[in-house]
N, CA, C and O atoms as a CHARMM CRD file, in Angstrom:
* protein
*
  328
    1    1 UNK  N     32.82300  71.69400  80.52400 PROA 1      0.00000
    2    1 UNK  CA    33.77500  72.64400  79.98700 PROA 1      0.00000
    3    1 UNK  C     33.29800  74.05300  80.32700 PROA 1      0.00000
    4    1 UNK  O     32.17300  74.49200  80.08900 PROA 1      0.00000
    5    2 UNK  N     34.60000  74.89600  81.08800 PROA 2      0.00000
    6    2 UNK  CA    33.74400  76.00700  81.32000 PROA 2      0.00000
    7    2 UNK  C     34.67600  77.02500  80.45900 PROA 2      0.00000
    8    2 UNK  O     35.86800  76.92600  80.75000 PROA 2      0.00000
    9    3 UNK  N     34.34700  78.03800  79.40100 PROA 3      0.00000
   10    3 UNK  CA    34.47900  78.85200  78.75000 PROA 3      0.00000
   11    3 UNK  C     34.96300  80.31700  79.34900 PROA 3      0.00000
   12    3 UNK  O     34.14200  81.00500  79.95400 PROA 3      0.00000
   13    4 UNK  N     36.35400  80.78000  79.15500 PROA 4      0.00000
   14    4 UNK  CA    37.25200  81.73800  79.76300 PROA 4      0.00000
   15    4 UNK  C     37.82400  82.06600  79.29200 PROA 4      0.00000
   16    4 UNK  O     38.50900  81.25300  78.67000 PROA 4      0.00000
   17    5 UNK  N     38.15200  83.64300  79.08600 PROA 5      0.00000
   18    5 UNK  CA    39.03900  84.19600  78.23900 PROA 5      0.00000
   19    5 UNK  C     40.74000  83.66400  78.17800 PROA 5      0.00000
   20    5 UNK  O     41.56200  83.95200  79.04700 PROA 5      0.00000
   21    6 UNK  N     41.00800  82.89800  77.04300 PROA 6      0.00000
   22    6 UNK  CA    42.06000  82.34100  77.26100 PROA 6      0.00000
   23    6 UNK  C     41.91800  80.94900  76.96900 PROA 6      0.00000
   24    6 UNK  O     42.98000  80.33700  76.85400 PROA 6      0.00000
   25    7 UNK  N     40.94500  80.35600  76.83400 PROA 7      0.00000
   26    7 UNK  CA    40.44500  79.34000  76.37700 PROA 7      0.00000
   27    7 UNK  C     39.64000  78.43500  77.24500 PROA 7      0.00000
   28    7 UNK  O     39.26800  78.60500  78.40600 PROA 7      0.00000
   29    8 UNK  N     39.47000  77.54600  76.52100 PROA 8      0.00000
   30    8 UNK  CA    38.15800  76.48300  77.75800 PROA 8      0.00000
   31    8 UNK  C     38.81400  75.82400  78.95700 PROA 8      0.00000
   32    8 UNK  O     39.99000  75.47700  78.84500 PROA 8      0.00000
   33    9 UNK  N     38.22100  75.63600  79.99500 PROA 9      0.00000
   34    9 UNK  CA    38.93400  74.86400  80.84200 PROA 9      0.00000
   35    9 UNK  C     38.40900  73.70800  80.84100 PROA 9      0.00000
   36    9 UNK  O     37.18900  73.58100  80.74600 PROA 9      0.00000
   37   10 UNK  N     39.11100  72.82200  80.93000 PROA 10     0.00000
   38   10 UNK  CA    38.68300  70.72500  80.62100 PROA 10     0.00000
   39   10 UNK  C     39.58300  70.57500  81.82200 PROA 10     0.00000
   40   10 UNK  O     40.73100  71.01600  81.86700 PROA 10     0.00000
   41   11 UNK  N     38.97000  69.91200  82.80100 PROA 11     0.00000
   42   11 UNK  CA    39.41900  68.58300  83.81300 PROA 11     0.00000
   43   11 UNK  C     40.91500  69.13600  84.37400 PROA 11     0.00000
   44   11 UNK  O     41.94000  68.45800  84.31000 PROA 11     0.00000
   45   12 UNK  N     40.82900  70.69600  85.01700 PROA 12     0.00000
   46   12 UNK  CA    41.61300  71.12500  85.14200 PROA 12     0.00000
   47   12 UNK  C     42.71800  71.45800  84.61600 PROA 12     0.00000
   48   12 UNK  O     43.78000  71.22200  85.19200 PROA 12     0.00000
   49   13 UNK  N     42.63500  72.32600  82.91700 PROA 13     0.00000
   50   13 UNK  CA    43.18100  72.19800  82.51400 PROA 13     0.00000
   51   13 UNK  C     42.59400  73.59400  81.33600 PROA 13     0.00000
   52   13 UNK  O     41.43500  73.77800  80.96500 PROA 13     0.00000
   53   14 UNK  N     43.67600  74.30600  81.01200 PROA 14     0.00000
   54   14 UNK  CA    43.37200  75.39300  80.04500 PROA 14     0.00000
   55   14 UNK  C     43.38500  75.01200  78.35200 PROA 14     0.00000
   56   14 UNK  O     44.50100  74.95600  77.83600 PROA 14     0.00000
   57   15 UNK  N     42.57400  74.83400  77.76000 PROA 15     0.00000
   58   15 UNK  CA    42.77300  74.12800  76.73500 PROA 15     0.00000
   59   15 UNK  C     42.83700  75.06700  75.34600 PROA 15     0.00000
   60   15 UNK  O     42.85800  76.15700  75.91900 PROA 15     0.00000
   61   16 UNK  N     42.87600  75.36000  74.11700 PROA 16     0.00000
   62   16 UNK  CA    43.01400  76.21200  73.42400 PROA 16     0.00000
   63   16 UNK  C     43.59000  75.58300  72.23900 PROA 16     0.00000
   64   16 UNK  O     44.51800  74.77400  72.22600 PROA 16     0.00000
   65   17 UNK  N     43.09800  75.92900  71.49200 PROA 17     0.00000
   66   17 UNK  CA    43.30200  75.67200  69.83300 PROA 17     0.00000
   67   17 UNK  C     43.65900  77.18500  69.00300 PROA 17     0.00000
   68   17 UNK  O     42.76700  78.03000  69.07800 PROA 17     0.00000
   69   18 UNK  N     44.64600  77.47700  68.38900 PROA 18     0.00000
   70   18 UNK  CA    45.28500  78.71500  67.39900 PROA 18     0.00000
   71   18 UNK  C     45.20700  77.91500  65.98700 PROA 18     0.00000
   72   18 UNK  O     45.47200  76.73400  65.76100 PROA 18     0.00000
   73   19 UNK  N     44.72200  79.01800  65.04000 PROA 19     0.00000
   74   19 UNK  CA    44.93100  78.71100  63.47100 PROA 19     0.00000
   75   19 UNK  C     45.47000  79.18500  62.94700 PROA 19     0.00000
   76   19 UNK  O     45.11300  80.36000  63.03200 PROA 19     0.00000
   77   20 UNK  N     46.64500  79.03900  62.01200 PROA 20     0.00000
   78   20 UNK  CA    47.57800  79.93600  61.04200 PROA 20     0.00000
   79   20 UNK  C     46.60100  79.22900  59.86200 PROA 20     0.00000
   80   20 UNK  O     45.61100  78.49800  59.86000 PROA 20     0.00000
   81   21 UNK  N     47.66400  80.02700  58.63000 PROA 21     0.00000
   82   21 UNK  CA    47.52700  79.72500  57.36700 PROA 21     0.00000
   83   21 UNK  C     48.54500  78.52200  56.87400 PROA 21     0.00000
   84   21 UNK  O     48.31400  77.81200  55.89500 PROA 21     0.00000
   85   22 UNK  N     49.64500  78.41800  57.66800 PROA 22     0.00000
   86   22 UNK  CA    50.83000  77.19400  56.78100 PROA 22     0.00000
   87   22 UNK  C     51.59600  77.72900  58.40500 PROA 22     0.00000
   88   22 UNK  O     51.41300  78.55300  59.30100 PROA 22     0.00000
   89   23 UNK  N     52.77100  76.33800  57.91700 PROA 23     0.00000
   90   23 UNK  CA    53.66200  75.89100  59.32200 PROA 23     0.00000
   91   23 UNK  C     54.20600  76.90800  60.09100 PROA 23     0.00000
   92   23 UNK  O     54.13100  76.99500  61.31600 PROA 23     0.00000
   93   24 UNK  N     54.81600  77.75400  59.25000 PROA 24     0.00000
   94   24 UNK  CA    55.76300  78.38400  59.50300 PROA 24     0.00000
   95   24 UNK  C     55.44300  79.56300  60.04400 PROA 24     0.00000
   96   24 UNK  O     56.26000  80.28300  60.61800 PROA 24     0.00000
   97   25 UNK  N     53.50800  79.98200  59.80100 PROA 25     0.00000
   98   25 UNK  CA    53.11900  81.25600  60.95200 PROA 25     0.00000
   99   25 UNK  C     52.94100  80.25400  62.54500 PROA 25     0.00000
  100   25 UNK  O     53.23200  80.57600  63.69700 PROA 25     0.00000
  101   26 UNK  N     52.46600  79.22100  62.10400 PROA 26     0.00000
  102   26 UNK  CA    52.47200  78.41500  63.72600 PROA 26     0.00000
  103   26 UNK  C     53.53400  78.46800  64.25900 PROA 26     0.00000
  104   26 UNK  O     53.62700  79.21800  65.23100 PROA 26     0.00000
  105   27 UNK  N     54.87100  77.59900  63.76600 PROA 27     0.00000
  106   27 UNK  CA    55.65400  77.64000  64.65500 PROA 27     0.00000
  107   27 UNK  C     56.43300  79.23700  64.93400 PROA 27     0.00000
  108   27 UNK  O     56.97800  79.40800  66.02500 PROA 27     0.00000
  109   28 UNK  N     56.44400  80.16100  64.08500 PROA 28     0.00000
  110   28 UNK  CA    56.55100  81.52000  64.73000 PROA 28     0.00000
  111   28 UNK  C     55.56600  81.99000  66.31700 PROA 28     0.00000
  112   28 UNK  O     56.03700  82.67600  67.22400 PROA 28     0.00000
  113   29 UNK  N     54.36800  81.49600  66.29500 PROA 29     0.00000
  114   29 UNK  CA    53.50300  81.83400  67.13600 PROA 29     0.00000
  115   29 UNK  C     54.43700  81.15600  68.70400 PROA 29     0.00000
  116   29 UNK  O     54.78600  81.66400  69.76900 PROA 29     0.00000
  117   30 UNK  N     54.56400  79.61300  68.00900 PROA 30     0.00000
  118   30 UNK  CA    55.16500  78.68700  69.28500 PROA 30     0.00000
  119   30 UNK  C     56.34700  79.28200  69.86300 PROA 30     0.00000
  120   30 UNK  O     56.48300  79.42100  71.07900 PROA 30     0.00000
  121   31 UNK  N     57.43700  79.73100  68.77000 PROA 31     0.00000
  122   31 UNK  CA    58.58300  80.37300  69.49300 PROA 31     0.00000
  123   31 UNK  C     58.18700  81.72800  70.26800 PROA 31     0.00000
  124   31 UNK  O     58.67100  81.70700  71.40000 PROA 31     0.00000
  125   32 UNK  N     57.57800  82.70300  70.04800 PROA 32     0.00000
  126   32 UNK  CA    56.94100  83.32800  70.99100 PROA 32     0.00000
  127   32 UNK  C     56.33600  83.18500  72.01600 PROA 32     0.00000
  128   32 UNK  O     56.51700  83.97000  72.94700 PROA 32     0.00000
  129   33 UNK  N     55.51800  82.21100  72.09800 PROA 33     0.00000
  130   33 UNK  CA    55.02100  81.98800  73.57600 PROA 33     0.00000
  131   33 UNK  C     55.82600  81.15800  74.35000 PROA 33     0.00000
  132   33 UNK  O     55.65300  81.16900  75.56900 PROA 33     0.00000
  133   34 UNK  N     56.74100  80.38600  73.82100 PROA 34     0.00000
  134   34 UNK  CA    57.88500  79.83900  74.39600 PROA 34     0.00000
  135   34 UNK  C     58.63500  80.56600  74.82800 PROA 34     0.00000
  136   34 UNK  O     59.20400  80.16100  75.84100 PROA 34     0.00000
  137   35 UNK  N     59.01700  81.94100  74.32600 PROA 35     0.00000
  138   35 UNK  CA    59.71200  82.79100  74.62400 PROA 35     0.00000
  139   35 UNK  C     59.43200  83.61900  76.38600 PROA 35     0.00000
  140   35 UNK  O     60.18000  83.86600  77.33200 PROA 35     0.00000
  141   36 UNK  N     57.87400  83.83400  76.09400 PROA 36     0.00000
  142   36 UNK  CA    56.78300  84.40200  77.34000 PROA 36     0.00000
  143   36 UNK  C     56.68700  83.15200  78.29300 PROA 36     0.00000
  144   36 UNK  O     56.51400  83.20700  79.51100 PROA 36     0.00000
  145   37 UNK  N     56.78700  82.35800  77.75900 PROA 37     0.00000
  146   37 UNK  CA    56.94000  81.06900  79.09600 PROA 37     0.00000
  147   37 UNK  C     58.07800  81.30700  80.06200 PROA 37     0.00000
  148   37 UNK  O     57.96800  81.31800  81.28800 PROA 37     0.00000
  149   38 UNK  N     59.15800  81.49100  79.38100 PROA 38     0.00000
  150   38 UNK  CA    60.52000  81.00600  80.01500 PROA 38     0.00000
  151   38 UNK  C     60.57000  82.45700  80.45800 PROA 38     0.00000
  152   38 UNK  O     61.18300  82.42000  81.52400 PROA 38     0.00000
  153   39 UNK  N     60.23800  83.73700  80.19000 PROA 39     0.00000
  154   39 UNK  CA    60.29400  84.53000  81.25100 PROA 39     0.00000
  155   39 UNK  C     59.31700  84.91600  82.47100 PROA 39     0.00000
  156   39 UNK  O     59.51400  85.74300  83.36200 PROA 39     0.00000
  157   40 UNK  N     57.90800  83.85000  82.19700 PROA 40     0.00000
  158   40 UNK  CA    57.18700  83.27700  83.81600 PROA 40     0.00000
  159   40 UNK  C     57.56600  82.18700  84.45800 PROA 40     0.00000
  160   40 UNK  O     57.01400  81.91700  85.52500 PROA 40     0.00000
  161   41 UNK  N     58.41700  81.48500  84.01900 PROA 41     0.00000
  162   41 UNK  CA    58.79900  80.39900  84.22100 PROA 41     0.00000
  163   41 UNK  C     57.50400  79.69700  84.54500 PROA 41     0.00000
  164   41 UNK  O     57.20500  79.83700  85.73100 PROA 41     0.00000
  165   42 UNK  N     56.76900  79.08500  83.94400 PROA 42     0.00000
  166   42 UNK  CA    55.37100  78.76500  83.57800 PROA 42     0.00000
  167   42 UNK  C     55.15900  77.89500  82.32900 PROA 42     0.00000
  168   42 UNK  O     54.73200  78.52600  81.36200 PROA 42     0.00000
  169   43 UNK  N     55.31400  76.90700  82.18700 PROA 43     0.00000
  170   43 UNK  CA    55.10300  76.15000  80.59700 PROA 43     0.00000
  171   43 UNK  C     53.76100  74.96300  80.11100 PROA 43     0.00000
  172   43 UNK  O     53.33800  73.84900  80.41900 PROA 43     0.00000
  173   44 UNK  N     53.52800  75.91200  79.30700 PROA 44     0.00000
  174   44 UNK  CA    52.36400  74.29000  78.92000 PROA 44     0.00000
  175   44 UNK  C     52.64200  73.78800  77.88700 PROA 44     0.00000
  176   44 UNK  O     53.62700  73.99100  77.17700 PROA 44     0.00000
  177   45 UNK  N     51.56300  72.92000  77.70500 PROA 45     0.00000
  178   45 UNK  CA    52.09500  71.85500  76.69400 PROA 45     0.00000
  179   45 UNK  C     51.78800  72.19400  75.80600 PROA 45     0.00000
  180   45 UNK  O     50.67300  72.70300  75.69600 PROA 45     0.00000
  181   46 UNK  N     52.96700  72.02300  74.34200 PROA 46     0.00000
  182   46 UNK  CA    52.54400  72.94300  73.33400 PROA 46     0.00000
  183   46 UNK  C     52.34800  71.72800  72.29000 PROA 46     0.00000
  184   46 UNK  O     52.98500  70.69200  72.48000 PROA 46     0.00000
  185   47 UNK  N     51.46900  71.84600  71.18400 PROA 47     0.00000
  186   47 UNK  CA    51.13100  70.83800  69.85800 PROA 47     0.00000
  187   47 UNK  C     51.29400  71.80200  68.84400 PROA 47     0.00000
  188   47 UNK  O     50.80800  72.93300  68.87500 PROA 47     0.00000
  189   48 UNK  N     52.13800  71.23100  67.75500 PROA 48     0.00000
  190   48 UNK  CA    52.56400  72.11000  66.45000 PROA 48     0.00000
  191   48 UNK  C     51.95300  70.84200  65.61100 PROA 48     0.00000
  192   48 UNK  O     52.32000  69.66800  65.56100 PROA 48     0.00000
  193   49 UNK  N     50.77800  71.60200  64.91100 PROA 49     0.00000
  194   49 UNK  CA    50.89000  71.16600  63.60900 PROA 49     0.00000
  195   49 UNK  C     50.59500  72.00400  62.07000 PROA 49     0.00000
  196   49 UNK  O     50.43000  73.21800  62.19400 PROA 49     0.00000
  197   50 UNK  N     50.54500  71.63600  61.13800 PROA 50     0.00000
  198   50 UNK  CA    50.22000  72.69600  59.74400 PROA 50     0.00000
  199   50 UNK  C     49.21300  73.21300  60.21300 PROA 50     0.00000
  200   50 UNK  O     48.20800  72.51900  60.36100 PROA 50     0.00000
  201   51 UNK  N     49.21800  74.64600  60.59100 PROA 51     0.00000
  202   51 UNK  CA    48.50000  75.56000  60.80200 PROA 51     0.00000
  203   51 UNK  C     47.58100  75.49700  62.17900 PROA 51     0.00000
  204   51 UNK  O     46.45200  75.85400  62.51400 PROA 51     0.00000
  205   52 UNK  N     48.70200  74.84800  62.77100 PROA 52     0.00000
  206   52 UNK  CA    47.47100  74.74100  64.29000 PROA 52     0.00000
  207   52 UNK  C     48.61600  74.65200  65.12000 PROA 52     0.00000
  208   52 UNK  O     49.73500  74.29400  64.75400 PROA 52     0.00000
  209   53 UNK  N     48.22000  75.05400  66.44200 PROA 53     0.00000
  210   53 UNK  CA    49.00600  75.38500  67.79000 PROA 53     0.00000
  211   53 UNK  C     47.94300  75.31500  68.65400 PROA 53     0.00000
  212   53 UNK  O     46.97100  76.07100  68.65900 PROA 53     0.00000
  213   54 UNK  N     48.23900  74.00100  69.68800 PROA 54     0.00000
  214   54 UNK  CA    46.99000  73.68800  70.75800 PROA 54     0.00000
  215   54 UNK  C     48.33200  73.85100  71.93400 PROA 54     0.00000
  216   54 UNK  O     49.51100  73.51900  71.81200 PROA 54     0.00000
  217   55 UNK  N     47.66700  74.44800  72.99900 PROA 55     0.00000
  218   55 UNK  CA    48.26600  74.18200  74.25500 PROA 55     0.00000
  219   55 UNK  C     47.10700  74.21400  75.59200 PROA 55     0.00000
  220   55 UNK  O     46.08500  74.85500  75.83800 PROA 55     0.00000
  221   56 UNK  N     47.88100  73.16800  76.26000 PROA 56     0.00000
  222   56 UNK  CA    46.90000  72.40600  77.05000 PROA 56     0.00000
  223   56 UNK  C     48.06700  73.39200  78.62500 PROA 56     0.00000
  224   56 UNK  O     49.28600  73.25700  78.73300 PROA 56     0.00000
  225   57 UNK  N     47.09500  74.34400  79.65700 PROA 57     0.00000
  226   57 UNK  CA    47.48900  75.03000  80.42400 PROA 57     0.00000
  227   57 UNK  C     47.51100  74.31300  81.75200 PROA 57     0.00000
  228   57 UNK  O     46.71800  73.37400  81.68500 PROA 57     0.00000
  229   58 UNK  N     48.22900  74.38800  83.19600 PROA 58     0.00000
  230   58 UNK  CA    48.26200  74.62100  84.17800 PROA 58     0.00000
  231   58 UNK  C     48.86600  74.38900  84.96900 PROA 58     0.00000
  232   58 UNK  O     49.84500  73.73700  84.60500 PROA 58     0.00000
  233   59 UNK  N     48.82000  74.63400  86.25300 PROA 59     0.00000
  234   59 UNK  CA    50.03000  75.10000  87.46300 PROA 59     0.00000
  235   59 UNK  C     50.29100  73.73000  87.93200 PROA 59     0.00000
  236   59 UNK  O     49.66100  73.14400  88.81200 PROA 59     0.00000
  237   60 UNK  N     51.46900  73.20100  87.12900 PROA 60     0.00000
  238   60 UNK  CA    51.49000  71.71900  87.77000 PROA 60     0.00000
  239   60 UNK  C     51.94100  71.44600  89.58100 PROA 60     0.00000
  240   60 UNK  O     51.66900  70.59200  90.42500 PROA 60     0.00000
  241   61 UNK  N     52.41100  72.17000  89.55400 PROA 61     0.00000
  242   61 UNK  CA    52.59400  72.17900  91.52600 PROA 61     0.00000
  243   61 UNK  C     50.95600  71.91500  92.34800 PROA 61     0.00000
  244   61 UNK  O     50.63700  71.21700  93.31100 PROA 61     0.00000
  245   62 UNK  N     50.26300  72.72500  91.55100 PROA 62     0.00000
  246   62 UNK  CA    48.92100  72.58100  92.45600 PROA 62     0.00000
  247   62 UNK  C     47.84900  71.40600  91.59300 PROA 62     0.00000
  248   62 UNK  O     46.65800  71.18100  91.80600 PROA 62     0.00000
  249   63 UNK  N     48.40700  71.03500  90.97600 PROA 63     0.00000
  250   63 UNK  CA    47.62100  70.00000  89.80100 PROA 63     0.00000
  251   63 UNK  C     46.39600  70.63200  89.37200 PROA 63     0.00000
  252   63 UNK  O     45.38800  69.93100  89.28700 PROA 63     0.00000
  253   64 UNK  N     46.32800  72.26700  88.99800 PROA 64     0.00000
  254   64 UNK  CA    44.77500  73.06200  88.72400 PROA 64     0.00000
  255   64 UNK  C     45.03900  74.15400  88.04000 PROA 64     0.00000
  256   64 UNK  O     46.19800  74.55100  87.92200 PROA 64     0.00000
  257   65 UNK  N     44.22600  74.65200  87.61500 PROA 65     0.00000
  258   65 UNK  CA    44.36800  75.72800  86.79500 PROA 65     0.00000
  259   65 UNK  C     44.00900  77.10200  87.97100 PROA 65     0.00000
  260   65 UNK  O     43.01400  77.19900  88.69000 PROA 65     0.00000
  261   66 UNK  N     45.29000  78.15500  87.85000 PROA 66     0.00000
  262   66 UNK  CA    45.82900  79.13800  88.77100 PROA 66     0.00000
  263   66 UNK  C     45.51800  80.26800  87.58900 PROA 66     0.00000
  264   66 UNK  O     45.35400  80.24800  86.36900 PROA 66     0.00000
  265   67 UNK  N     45.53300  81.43800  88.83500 PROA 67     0.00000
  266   67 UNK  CA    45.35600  82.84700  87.88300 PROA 67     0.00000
  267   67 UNK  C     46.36000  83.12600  87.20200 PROA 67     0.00000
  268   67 UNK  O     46.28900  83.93900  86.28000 PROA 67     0.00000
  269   68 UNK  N     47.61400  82.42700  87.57100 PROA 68     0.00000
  270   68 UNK  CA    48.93900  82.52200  86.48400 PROA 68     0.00000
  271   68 UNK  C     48.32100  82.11900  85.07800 PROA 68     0.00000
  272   68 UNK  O     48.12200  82.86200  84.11700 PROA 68     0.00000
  273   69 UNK  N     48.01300  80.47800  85.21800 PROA 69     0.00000
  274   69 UNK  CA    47.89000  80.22200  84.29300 PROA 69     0.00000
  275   69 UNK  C     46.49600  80.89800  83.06500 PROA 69     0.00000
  276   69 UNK  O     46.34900  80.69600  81.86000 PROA 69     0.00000
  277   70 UNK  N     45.74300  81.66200  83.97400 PROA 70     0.00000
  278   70 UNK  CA    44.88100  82.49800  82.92500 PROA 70     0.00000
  279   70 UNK  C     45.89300  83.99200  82.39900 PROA 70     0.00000
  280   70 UNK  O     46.02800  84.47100  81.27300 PROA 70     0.00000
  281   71 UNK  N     46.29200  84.28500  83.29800 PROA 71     0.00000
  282   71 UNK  CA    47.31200  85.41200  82.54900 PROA 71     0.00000
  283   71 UNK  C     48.21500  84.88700  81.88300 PROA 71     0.00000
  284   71 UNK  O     48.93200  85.84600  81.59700 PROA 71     0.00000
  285   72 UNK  N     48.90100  83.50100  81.20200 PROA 72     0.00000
  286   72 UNK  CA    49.74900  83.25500  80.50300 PROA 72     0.00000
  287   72 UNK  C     48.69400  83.23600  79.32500 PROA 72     0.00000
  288   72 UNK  O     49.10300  83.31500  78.16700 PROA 72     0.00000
  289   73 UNK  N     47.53400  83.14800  79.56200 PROA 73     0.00000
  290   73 UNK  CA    46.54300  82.37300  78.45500 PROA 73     0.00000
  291   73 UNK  C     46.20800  84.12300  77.96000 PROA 73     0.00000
  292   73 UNK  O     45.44600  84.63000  77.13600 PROA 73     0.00000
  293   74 UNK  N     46.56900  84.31900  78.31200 PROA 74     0.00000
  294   74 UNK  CA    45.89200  86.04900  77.81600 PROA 74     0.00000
  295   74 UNK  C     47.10900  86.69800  77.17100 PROA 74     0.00000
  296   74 UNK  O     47.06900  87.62500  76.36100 PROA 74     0.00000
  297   75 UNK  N     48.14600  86.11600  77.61600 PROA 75     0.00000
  298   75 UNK  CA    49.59300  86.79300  76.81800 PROA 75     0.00000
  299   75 UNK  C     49.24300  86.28900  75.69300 PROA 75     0.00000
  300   75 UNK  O     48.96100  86.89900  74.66200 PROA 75     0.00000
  301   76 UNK  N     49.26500  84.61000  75.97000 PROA 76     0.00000
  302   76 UNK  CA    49.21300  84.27400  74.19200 PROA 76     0.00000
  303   76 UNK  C     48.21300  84.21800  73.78000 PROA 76     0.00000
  304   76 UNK  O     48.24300  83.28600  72.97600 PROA 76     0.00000
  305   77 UNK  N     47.00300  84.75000  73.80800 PROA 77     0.00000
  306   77 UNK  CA    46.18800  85.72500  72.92100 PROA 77     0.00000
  307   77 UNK  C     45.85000  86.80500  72.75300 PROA 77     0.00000
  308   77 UNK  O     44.76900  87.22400  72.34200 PROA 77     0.00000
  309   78 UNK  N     47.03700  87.50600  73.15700 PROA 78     0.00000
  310   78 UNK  CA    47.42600  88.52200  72.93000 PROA 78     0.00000
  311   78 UNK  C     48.61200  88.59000  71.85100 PROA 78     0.00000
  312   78 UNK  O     48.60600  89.42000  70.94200 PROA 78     0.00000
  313   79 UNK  N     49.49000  87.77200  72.00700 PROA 79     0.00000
  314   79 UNK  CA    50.18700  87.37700  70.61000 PROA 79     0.00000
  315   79 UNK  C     49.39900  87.29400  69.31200 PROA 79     0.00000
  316   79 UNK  O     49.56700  88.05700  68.36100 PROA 79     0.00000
  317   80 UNK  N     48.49300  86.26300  69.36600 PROA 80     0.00000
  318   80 UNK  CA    47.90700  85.37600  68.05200 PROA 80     0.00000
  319   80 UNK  C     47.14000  86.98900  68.03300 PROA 80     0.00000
  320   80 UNK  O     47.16000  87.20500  66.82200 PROA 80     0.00000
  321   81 UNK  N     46.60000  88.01000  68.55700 PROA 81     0.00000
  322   81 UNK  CA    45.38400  88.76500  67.92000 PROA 81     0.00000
  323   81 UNK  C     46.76600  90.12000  67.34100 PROA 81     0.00000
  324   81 UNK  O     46.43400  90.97900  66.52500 PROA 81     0.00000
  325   82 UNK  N     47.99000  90.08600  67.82500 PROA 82     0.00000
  326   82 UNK  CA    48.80200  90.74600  66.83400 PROA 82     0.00000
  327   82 UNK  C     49.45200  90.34300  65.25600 PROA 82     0.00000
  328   82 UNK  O     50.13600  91.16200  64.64200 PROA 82     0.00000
């Protein structure tokens, strides 16, 4: 696992764990970066649960993790630190 702003990378793959307090700051977080997805047209995989938001990152065309996908990873922690 190698450690990168934006979260860890695993087996080609941007990995990242977010903590709220209750559901409803998570899935606020999710509709936002869903929001920043669909205007990179860029999507990862998102996990909602009580107080957690994991998304697993990368450039499925090249099956690897791309500098896109570290600048999407920096939008949305750039969200969660607002």
């Amino acid at each position: 696992m190698v450690q990168n702003k934006g979260g860890d990378v695993v087996d080609n793959h941007i990995e990242k764990e977010y903590k709220f307090k209750d559901f409803k700051s998570a899935l606020n977080f999710v509709n936002k970066i869903g929001e920043i997805s669909e205007e990179e047209n860029h999507h990862p995989n998102i996990y909602l649960e009580y107080g957690k938001v994991k998304i697993i990152l990368w450039t499925h065309s090249q099956n690897k993790v791309t500098e896109l996908d570290f600048k999407l990873a920096k939008k949305f922690d750039d969200i969660y630190g607002n």
